[in-house]
C-alpha positions, 0 to 999 in steps of 0.5 A: 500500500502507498504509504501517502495513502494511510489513512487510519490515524489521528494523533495529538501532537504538540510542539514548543517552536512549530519546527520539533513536534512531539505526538502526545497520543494516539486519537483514532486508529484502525488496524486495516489502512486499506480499508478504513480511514479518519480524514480531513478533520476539522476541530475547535476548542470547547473549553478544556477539550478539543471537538472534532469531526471526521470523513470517517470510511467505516463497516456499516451494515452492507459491509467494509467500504471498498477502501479508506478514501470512501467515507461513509460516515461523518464522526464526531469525536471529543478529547477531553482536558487535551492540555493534560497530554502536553505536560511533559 
């Protein structure tokens, strides 16, 4: 598989000047990238957390999508107290 293709996962990363960056946790992952696939998330701060939604490709009940790109589901996802990952 292409690896530019892998798609199945979101990580919180934080960085203290932009250039060195450090991934604090592992948000959403899947262990079939040829199948599925969380992308072109867009999120925002609600307080202590971090909300987002994902172009999410997903088994749903006619079966695994034909592969990661397909999404067939937008999802919604929450990291709570995302500032609690960060401390080093």
């Amino acid at each position: 598989m292409d690896g530019g293709a892998i798609r199945n996962t979101q990580v919180l990363m934080c960085s203290d000047n932009l250039t060195e960056w450090c991934i604090k946790d592992t948000v959403l992952t899947c262990d079939q990238p040829e199948l599925y696939g969380f992308q072109y998330v867009d999120w925002q701060f609600d307080g202590k957390d971090i909300v987002f939604v994902s172009r999410t490709a997903w088994r749903d009940k006619t079966g695994n999508p034909p592969r990661q790109h397909d999404a067939n589901y937008m999802t919604f996802h929450r990291i709570r107290n995302f500032r609690a990952f960060s401390k080093k």
